[in-house]
C-alpha positions in Angstrom: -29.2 -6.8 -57.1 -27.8 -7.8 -53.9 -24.9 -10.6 -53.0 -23.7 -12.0 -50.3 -19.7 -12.3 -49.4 -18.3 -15.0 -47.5 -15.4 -13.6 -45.8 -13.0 -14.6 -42.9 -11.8 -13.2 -40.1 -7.6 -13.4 -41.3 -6.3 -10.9 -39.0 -6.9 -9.3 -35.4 -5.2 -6.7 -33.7 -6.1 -6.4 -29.8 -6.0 -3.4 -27.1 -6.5 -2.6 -24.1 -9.7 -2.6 -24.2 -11.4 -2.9 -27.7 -9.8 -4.8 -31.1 -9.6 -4.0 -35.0 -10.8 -7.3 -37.0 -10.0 -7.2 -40.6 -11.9 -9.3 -42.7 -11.1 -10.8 -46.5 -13.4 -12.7 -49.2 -13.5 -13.1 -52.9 -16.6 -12.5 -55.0 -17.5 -13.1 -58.7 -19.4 -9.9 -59.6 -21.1 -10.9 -63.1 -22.2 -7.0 -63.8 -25.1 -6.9 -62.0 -24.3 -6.3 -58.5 -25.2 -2.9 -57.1 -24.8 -4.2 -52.9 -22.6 -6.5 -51.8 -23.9 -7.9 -47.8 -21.5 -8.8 -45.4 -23.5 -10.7 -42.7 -23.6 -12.0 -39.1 -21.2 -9.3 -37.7 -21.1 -9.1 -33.8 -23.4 -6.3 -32.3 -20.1 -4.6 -30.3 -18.8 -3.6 -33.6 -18.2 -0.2 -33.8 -20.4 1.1 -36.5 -18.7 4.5 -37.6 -15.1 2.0 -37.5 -15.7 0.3 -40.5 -13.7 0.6 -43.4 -13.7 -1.2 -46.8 -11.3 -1.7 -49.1 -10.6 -4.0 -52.1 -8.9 -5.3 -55.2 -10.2 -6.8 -58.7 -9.2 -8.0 -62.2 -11.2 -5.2 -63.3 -11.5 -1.5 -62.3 -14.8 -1.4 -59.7 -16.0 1.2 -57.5 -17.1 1.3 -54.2 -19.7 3.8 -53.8 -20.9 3.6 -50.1 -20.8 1.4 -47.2 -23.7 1.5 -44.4 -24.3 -1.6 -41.4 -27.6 -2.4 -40.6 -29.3 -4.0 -37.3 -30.7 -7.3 -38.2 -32.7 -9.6 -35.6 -33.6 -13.1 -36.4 -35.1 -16.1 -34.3 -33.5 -19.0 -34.7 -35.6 -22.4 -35.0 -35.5 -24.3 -31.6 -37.9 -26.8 -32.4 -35.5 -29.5 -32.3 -33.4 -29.0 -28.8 -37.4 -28.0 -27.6 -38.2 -31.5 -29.3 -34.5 -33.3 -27.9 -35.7 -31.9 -23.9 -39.4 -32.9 -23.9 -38.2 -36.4 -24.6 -35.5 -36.6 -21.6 -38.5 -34.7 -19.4 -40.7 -37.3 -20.2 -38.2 -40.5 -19.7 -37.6 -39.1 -16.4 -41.0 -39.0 -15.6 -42.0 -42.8 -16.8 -38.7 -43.4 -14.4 -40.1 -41.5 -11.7 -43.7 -43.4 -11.3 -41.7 -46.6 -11.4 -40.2 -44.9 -8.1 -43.5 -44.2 -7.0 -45.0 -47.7 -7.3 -41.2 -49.3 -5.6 -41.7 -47.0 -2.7 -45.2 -47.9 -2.2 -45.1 -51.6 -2.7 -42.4 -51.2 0.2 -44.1 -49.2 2.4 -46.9 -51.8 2.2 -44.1 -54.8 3.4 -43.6 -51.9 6.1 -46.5 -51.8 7.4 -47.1 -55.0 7.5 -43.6 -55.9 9.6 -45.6 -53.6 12.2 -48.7 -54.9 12.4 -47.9 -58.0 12.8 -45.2 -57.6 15.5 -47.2 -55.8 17.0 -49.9 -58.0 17.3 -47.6 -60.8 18.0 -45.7 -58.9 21.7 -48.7 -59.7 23.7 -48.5 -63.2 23.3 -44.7 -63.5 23.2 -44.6 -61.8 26.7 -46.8 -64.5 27.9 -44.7 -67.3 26.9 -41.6 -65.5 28.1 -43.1 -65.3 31.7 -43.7 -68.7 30.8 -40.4 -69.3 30.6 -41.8 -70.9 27.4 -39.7 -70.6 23.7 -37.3 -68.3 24.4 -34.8 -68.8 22.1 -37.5 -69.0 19.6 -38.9 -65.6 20.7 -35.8 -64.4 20.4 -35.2 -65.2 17.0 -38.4 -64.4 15.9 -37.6 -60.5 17.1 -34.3 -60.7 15.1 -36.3 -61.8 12.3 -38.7 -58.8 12.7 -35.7 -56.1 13.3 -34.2 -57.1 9.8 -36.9 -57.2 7.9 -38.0 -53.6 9.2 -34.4 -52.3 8.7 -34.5 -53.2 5.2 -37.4 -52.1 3.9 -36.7 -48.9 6.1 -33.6 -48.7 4.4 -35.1 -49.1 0.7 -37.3 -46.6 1.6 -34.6 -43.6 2.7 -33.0 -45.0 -1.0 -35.9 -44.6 -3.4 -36.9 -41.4 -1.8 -33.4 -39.9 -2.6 -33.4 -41.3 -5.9 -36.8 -39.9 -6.4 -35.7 -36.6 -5.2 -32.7 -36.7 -7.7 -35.0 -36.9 -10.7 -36.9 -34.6 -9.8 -34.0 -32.2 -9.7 -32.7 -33.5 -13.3 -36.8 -32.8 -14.5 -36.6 -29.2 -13.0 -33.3 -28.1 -14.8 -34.9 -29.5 -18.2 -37.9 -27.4 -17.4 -35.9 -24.4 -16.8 -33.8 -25.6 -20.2 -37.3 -25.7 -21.5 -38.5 -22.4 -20.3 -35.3 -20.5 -21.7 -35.6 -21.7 -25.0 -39.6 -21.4 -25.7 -39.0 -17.5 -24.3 -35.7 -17.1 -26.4 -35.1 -13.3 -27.8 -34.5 -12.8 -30.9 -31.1 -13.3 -32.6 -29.6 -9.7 -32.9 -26.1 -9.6 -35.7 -25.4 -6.6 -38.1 -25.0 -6.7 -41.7 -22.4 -4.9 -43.9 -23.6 -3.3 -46.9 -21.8 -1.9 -49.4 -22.6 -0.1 -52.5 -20.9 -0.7 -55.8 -20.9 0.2 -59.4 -21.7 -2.5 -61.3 -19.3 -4.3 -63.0 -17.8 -8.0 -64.1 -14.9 -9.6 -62.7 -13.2 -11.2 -59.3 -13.4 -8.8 -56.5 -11.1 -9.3 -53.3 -12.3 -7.2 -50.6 -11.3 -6.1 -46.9 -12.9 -4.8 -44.5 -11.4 -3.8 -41.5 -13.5 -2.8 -38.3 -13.5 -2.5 -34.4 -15.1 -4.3 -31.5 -15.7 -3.9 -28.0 -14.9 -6.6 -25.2 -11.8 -7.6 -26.1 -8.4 -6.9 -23.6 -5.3 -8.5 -22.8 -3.0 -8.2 -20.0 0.7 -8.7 -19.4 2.0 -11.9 -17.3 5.3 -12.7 -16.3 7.2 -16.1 -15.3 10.4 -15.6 -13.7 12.9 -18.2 -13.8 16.0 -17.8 -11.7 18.5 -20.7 -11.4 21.1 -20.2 -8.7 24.0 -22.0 -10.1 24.0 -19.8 -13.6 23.1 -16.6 -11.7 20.3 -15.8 -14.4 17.4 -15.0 -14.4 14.9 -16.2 -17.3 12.2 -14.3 -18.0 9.1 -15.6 -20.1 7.2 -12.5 -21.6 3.4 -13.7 -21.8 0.0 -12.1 -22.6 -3.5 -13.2 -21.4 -6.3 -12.6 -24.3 -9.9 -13.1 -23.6 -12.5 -11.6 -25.4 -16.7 -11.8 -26.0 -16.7 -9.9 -29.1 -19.4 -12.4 -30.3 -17.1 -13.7 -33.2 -14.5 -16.8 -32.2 -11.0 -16.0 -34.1 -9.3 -19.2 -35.6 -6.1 -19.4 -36.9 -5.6 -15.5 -37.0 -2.7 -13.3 -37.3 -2.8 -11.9 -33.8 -1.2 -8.6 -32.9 -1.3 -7.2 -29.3 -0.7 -3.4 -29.0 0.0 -1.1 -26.0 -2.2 2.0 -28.6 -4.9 3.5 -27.4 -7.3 4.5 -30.4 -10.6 6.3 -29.9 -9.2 8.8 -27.3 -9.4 11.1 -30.2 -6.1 12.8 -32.3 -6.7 16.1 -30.5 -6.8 17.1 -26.5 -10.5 17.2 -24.9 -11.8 20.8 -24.6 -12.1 22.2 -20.9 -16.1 23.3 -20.1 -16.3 26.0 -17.6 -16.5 24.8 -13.9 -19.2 26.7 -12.5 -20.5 27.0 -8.8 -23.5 28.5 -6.8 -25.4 28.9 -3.5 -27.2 26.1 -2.4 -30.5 27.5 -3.3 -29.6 28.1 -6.3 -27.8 24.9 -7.4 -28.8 23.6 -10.5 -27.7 20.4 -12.3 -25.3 21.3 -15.0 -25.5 18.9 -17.9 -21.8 18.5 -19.6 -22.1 18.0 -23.3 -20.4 15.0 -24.7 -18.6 15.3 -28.4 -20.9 12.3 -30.0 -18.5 10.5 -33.0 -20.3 10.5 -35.7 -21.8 7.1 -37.0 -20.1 6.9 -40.8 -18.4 4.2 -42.1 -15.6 5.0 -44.6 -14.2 3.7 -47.8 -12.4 4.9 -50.4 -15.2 6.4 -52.2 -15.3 6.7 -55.9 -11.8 5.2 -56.2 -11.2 2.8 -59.1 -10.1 -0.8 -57.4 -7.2 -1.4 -60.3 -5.9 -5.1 -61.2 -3.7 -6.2 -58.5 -2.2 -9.6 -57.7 -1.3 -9.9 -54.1 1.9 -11.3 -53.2 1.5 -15.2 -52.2 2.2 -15.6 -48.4 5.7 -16.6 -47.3 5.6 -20.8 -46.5 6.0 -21.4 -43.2 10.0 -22.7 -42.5 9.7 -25.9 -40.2 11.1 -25.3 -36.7 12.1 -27.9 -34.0 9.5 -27.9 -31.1 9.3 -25.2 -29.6 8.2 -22.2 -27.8 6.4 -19.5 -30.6 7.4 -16.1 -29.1 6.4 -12.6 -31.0 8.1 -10.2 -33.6 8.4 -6.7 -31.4 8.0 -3.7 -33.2 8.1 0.4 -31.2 6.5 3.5 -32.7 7.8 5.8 -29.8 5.8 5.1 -26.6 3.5 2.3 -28.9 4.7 -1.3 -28.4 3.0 -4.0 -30.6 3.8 -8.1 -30.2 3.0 -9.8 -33.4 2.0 -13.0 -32.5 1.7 -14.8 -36.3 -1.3 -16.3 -38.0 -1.8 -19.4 -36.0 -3.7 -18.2 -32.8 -7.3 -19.0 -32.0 -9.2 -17.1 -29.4 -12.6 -18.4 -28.8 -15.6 -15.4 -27.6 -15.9 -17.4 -24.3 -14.7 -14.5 -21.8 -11.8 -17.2 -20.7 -8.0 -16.1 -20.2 -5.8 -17.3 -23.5 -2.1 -17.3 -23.1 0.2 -16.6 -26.2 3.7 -16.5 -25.3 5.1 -13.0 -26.4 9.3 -13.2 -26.0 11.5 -15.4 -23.8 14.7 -13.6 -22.4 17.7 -14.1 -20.5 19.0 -11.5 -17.9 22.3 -11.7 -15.8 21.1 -10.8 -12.2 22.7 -8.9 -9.1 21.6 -10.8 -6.0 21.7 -9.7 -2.3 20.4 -11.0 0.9 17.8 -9.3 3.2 17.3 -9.9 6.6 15.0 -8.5 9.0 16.2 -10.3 12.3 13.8 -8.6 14.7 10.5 -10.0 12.2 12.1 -13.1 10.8 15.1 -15.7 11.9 16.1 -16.5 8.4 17.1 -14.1 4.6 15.3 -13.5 1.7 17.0 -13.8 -1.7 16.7 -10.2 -3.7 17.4 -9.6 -7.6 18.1 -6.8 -9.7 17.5 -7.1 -13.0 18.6 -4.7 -16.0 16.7 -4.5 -18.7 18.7 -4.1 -22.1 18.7 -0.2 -23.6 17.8 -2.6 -26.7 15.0 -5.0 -25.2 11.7 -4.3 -24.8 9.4 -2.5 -22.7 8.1 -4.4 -19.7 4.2 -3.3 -19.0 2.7 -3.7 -15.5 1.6 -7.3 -15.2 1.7 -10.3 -12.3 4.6 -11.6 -12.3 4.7 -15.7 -10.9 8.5 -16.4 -9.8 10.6 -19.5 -9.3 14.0 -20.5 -7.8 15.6 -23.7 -9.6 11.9 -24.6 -10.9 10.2 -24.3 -7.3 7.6 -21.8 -7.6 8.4 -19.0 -4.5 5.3 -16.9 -4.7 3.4 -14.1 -7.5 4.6 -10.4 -7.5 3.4 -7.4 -9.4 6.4 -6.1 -11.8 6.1 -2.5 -12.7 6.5 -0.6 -15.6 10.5 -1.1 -16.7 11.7 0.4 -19.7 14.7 -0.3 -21.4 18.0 0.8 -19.9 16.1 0.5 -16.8 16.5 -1.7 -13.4 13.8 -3.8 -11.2 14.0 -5.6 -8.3 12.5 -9.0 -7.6 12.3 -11.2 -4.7 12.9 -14.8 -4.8 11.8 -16.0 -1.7 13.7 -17.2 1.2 17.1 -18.9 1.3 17.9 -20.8 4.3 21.9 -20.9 2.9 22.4 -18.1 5.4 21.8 -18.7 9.2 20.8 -15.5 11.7 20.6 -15.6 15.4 18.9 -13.0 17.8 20.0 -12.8 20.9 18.5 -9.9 23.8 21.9 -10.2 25.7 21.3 -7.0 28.0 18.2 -5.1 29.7 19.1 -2.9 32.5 17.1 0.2 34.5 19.5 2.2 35.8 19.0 2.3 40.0 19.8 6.3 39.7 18.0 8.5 37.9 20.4 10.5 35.4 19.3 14.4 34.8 16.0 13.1 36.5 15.2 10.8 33.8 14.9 6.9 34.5 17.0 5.1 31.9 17.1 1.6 30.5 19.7 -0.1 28.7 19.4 -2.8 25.9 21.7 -5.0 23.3 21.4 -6.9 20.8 24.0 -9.9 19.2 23.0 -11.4 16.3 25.2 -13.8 14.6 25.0 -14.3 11.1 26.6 -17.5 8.7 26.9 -17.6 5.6 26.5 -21.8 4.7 26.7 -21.1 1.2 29.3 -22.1 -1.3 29.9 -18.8 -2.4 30.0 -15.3 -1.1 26.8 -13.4 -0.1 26.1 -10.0 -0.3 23.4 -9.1 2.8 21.6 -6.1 3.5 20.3 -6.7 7.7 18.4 -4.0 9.1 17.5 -3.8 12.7 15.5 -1.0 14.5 15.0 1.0 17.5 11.7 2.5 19.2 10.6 5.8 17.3 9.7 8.2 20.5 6.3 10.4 19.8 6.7 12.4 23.0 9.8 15.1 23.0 10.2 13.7 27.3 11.1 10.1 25.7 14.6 10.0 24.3 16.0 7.0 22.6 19.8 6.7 21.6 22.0 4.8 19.8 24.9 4.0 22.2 27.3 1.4 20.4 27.2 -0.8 17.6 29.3 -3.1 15.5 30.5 -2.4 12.7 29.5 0.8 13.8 26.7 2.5 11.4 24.4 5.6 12.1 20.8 5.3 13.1 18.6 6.2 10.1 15.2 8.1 9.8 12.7 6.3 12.2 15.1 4.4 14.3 16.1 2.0 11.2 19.5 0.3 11.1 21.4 -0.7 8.0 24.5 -3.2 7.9 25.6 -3.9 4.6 27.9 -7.3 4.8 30.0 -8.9 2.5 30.7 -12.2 3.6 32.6 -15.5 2.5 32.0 -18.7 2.2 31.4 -20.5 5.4 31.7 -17.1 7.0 30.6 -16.3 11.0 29.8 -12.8 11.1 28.9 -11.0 15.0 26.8 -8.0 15.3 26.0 -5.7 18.1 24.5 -2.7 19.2 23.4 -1.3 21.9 20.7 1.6 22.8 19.3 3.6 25.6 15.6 4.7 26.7 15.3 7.5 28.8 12.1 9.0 30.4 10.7 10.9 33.4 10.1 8.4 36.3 6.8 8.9 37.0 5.7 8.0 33.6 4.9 4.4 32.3 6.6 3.9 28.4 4.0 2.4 26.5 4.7 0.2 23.5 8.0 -0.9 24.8 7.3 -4.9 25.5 11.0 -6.3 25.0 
């Protein structure tokens, strides 16, 4: 004898790319059960990923567990039923068009006839000098009359080309549903020895198409100095099976990669003539489903579920638990996830981080800074994945970044868009070719000032970095000559300041470099 189970999907665990479901109902077994069906499971479940598990008042065994493929056509006589009736409203509407547009076509044509039957005689009487204003009028009179019916006309056509485009997507409606596939689910079987009493069972398997992705929001407020970072997590899935009011778990785990290291086949090569295609065997897993086979489900009496405390409104944020390198974000048992393929955000922690901020200014590309931060992440917080990143500045949103993997104890840097607190000037104050040539090269002098303020209320930390041609021919010499604060050219003709400057501070910068080359040449790329 076979029963059916009505269970519920009470917990869900998502990857990166698949996710465990676990499944609980209750059944009153009177003695005679030998199967017990679990239906309408999704078609990505993973067949040899079921497992079954259970509890009862009395001591039942489960002997086997199997899934089988089962396709049904659902009835679609009423929707079928629901369309032809819209199809055929529409129509009824659309003669009515029909008859409108040809009753004013008829008024139309007669306007035309008639005016022009009437402009023979009305140039007479014109020559005539006869009734002109009345001619005049009566032309005025014609012109409306044809403008309005010409105008009805252009309307009922449009409205008559509207329905027909509302018939054609109930056709196609139509069309979809009278060639509708069949209805495609597995169902969980499972084998028991027969015996009386309340049976709680579990069954816990895996599914394809489900993911979830790290995002960020980055919160920086300039008067604190910190930097609030909201931990989030996109979830979308098309498992086939909607998941309401679940205990959602995200994990960074990777299952089905296998507990041991893939084995290497050897790597063979040939002549051309000889080539042959070399097929690769693939390890196929093996489509069983386990249970605890044989094993007596003893009287047990789960523990009642905590009640939920009441909180003030707020934010829900995860519990965070590490196995080594395995981070999972335990999201609680409220979260529904439909199976429409859309992004779902669950909010997985909400941090505070004291920030190290510094300016950077690239005078040569852009007139003003950029506000940089480096963040620290806490040898006790937790692991930051690769994810977008969306950033604001005393609630303006700056721009979106990609923040990379960061794990405790370690630093990353994030940008938070320009700050027009500090003011840079440019300045080309010197180009001069040398009238003499020196060691028979022609040389030509520049420098740079730039001026730099700092508006803000508080000190300002600014990295400024300038830079000089980069020569690719060994006869085209470029040198640094003078600069202030003095500094060292870097690799690629890069130069670094690093200023530390007050309140209200003026800060001048110069430097000064040479170009020398032979003086029948023509430097290229050198447009100052």
């Amino acid at each position: 004898m076979q029963t059916t189970i009505d269970t519920q999907i009470t917990a869900v665990t998502v990857y990166s790319r698949q996710a465990q479901i676990t499944r609980q109902g209750t059944v009153e077994l009177t003695g005679s059960e030998q199967e017990l069906i679990i239906p309408d499971l999704p078609m990505t479940l993973q067949t040899d990923s079921v497992r079954v598990s259970g509890s009862s008042t009395q001591a039942v065994q489960l002997l086997g567990v199997r899934t089988e493929s089962v396709a049904t056509l659902e009835s679609t006589e009423p929707e079928v039923a629901r369309i032809e009736a819209q199809i055929k409203k529409l129509q009824r509407q659309q003669r009515r068009y029909q008859d409108q547009l040809a009753a004013v076509k008829l008024k139309l044509q007669a306007v035309e006839a008639l005016s022009a039957q009437a402009i023979p005689t009305l140039s007479k009487q014109i020559v005539k000098q006869q009734t002109l204003n009345e001619t005049h009028a009566l032309f005025e009179f014609w012109g409306e009359q044809y403008e309005t019916y010409s105008d009805a006309v252009t309307r009922i056509e449009g409205q008559q080309e509207n329905l027909q485009q509302q018939i054609q997507l109930l056709e196609d409606q139509l069309l979809k549903l009278q060639t509708r596939r069949p209805h495609e689910r597995y169902h969980l079987v499972v084998k028991i020895a027969a015996a009386a009493g309340s049976l709680d069972l579990e069954i816990i398997y895996r599914v394809n198409q489900a993911q979830w992705r790290p995002l960020y929001d980055l919160q920086f407020n300039t008067e604190t100095g910190v930097l609030g970072l909201s931990y989030l997590a996109e979830v979308e899935q098309t498992t086939g099976e909607s998941w309401e009011a679940v205990d959602l778990t995200l994990s960074t785990a990777k299952p089905g990669l296998g507990s041991l290291p893939p084995k290497l086949e050897p790597w063979y090569i040939n002549l051309p003539q000889q080539v042959e295609m070399l097929k690769r065997r693939k390890s196929t897993a093996p489509m069983a489903a386990a249970l605890e086979v044989g094993a007596d489900l003893k009287a047990a009496s789960p523990a009642p579920p905590s009640p939920a405390s009441k909180k003030k409104a707020q934010v829900t944020t995860a519990d965070i638990s590490k196995s080594g390198t395995v981070v999972s974000f335990s999201i609680g048992g409220n979260s529904d996830i439909p199976s429409d393929g859309n992004p779902h955000t669950v909010t997985l922690s909400n941090q505070d981080y004291p920030v190290d901020c510094q300016h950077i200014a690239m005078p040569s590309r852009v007139s003003f800074a950029y506000l940089q931060a480096t963040v620290k992440n806490p040898t006790d917080g937790v692991t930051l994945l690769p994810g977008k990143a969306n950033i604001f500045r005393d609630r303006m949103f700056v721009g979106t970044a990609q923040l990379d993997h960061t794990a405790p104890g370690q630093e990353f840097k994030t940008d938070l868009g320009i700050d027009e607190g500090l003011g840079i000037e440019r300045e080309l104050t010197e180009r001069q070719v040398d009238k003499k040539l020196i060691g028979g090269q022609r040389r030509i002098t520049f420098a740079y000032r730039l001026i730099v303020t700092n508006f803000l209320e508080q000190a300002a930390q600014l990295q400024l970095t300038e830079q000089l041609p980069v020569s690719r021919d060994e006869r085209l010499k470029v040198r640094l000559t003078q600069s202030q604060p003095r500094i060292e050219c870097g690799e690629l003709g890069q130069l670094d300041w690093t200023l530390a400057l007050a309140p209200q501070q003026r800060q001048v910068i110069e430097y000064h470099f040479t170009v020398e080359y032979p003086p029948t040449e023509t430097v290229q790329g050198l447009d100052i």
